[in-house]
C-alpha positions as CSV (number, residue, x, y, z in Angstrom):
1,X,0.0,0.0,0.0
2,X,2.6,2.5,0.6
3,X,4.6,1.6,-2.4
4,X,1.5,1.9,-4.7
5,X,1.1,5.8,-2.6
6,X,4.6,6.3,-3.2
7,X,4.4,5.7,-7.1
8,X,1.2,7.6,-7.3
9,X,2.5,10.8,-5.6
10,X,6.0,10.7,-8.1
11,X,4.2,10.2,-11.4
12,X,1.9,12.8,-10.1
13,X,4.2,15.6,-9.0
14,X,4.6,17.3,-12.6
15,X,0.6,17.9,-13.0
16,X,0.5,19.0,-9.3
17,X,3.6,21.7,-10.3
18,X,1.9,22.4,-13.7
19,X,-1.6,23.3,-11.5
20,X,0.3,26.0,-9.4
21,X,1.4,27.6,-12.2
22,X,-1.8,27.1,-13.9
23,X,-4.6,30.4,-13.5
24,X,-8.0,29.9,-12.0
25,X,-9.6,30.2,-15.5
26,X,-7.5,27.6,-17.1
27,X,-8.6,25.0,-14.1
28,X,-12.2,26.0,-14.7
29,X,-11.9,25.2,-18.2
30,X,-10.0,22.1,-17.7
31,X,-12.9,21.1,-15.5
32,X,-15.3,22.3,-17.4
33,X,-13.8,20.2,-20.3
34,X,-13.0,17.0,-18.5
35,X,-16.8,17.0,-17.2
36,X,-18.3,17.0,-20.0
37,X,-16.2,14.2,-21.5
38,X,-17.2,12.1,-19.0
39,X,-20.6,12.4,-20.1
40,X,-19.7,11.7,-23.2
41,X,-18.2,8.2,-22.1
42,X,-21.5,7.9,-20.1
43,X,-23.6,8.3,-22.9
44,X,-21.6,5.5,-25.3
45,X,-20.9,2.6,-22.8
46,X,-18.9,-0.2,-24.2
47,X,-17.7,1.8,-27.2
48,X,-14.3,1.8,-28.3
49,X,-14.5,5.0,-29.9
50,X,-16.3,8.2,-28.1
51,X,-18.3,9.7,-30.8
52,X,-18.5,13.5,-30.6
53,X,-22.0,15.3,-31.7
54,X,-22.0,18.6,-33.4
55,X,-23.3,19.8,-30.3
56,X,-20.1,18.5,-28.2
57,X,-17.4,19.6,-30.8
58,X,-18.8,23.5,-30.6
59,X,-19.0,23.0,-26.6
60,X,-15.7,22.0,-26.6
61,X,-14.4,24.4,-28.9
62,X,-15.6,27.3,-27.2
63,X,-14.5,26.8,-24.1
64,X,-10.8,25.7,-25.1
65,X,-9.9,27.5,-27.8
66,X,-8.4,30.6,-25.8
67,X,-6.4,28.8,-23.7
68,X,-2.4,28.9,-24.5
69,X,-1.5,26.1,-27.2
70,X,0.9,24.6,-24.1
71,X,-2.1,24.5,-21.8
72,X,-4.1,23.0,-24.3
73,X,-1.4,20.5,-25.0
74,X,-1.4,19.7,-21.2
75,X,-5.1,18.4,-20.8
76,X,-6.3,15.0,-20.4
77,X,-8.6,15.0,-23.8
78,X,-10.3,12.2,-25.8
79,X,-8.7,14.2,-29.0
80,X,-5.8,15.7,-29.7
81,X,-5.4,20.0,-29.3
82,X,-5.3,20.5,-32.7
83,X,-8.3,18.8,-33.5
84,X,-10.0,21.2,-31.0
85,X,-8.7,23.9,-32.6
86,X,-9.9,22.4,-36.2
87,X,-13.9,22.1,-34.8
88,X,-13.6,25.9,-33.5
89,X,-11.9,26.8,-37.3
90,X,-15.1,25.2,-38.3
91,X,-17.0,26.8,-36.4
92,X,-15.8,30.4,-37.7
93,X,-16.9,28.9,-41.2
94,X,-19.8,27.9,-40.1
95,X,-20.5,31.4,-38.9
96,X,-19.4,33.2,-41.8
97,X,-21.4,31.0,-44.3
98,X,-24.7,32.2,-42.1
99,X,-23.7,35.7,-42.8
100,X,-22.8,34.7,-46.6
101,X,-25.5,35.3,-49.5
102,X,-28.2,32.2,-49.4
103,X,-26.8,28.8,-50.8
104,X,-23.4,30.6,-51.0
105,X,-20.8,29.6,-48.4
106,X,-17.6,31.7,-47.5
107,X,-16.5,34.7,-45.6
108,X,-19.0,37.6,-45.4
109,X,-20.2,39.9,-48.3
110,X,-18.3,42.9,-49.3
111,X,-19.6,46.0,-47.8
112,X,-21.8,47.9,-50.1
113,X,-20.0,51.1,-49.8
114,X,-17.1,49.2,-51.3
115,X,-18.8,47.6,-53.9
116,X,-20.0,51.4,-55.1
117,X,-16.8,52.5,-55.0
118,X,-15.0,49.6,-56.7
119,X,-18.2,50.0,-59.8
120,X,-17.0,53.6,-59.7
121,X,-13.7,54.0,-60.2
122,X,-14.0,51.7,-63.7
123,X,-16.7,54.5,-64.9
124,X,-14.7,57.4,-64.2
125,X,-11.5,56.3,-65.3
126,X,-12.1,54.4,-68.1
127,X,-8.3,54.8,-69.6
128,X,-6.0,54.5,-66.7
129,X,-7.0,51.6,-64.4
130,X,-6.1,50.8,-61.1
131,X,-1.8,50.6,-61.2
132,X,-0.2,47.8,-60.2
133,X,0.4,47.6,-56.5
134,X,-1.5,50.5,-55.6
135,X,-3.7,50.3,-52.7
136,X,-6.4,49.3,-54.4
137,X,-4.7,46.7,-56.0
138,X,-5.6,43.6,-53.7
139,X,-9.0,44.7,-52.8
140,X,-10.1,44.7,-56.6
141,X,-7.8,41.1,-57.1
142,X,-9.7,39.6,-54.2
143,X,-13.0,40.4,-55.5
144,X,-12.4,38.9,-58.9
145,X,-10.4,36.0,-57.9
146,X,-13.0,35.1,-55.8
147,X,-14.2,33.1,-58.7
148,X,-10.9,31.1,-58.7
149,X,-10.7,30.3,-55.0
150,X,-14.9,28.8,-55.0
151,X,-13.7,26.8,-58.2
152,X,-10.5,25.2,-57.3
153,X,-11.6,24.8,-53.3
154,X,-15.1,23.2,-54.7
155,X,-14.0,20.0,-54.1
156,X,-12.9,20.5,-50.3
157,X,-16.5,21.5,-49.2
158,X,-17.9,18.5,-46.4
159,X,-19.9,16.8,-49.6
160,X,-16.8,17.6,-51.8
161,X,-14.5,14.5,-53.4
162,X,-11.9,16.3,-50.9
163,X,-14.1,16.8,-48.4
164,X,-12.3,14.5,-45.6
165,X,-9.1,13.2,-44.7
166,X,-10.4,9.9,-45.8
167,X,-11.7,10.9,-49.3
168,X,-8.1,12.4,-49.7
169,X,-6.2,9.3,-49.2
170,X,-8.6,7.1,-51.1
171,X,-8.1,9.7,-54.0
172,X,-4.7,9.5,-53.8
173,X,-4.6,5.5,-53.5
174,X,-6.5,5.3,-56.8
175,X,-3.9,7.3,-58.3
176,X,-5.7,11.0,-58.3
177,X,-4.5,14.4,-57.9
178,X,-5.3,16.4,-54.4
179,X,-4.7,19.7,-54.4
180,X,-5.4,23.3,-52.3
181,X,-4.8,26.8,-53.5
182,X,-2.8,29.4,-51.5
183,X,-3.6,33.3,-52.7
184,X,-2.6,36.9,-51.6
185,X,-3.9,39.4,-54.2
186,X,-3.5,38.4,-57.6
187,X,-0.3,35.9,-56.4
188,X,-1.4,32.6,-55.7
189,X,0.9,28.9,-55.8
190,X,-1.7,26.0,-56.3
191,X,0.0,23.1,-54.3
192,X,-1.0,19.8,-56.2
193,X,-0.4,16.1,-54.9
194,X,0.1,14.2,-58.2
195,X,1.9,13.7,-61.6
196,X,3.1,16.8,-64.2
197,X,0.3,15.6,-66.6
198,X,-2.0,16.3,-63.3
199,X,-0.6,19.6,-62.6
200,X,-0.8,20.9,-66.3
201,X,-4.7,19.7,-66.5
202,X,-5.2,22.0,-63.8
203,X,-3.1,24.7,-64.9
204,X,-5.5,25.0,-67.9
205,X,-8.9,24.4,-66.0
206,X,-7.9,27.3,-64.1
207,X,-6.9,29.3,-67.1
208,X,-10.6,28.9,-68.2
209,X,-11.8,30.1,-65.4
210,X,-9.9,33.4,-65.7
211,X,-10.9,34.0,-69.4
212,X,-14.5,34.9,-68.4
213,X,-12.8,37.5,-66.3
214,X,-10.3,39.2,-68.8
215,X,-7.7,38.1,-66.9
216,X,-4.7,35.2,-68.3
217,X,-2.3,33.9,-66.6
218,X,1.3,35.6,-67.3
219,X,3.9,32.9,-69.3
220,X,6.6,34.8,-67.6
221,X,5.6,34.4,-64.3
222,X,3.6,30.9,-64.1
223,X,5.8,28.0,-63.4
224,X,5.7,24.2,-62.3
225,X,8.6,23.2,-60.0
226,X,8.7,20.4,-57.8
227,X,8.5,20.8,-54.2
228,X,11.9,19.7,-53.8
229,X,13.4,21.2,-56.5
230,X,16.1,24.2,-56.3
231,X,15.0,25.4,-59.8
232,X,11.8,26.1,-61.5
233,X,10.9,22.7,-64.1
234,X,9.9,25.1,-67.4
């Protein structure tokens, strides 16, 4: 008995240190957060795996996501931090699809003083354009690249063909591309998993989706280099 007290008070000395260094609102949430996965275990007896509602994921979310990423990486959870921090990223698109047109997901729509402004600067200077680089540059590339990012992301919604971690590898085991776009402005690097062949279909699939627009993509500037590669593959 007072070998088995022994080993209990030295394997728990470092969470009794990391508790006095802890803040009262941390514990609370650590409670907080432990309680309710008990329930959770309550509610599924003789599962192997605890399934998490929509309902437990947004509880869980919301009361952890604040806490320091080394806090968070200290509690005793059913999943790991960053999956936590995943369901409360979800949760922010969730949100900003409600605020979104109907039928239209994505972040919120421009503000309407912005839209008159960017219709009015094409009617008064019908010659000059906005310059490259000037301030006005991104706003307007955002707006018509938007297109681009709802066409090449399509496939990553929740009913998407890349939807889920699992629908990823089983594209990838059949010998399918994956892929996910990264823009700023009118810059963007389209990161594909898959063969050249793969990476030049998409090349021009996005190409049509810029003609509509008036806008091409630059033969200078456009290249397809390998991840690991010191020098662009042209």
């Amino acid at each position: 008995m007072l070998l088995r007290l022994t080993y209990l008070g030295v394997t728990n000395a470092p969470t009794m240190l990391r508790l006095l260094r802890t803040s009262d609102r941390n514990k609370d949430a650590e409670i907080l957060a432990l309680r309710h996965q008990i329930t959770i275990l309550q509610r599924q007896p003789g599962e192997q795996r605890p399934l998490f509602q929509p309902s437990d994921r947004a509880f869980l979310a919301a009361l952890l996501h604040r806490l320091p990423r080394h806090v968070l990486r200290g509690l005793q959870m059913l999943v790991r931090p960053d999956t936590v921090l995943r369901w409360h990223r979800d949760l922010l698109a969730r949100h900003h699809a409600t605020r979104s047109r109907p039928k239209r997901p994505g972040r919120p729509r421009t503000v309407h003083t912005i839209r008159i402004l960017v219709l009015r600067l094409p009617r008064e200077n019908p010659n000059t354009g906005t310059p490259q680089g000037g301030i006005l540059s991104p706003l307007l590339a955002n707006i018509a690249l938007s297109a681009l990012d709802e066409h090449v992301m399509a496939p990553w919604k929740p009913d998407g063909t890349m939807g889920t971690l699992y629908r990823r590898h089983a594209r990838r085991g059949k010998g399918l591309p994956t892929w996910r776009i990264v823009r700023y402005a009118d810059d963007f690097v389209v990161l594909v998993h898959g063969s050249r062949d793969d990476v030049e279909n998409l090349r021009e699939d996005i190409a049509e989706v810029l003609a509509p627009l008036g806008l091409r993509l630059s033969q200078a500037k456009t290249r397809v280099v390998h991840i690991r590669a010191r020098s662009p593959v042209v």
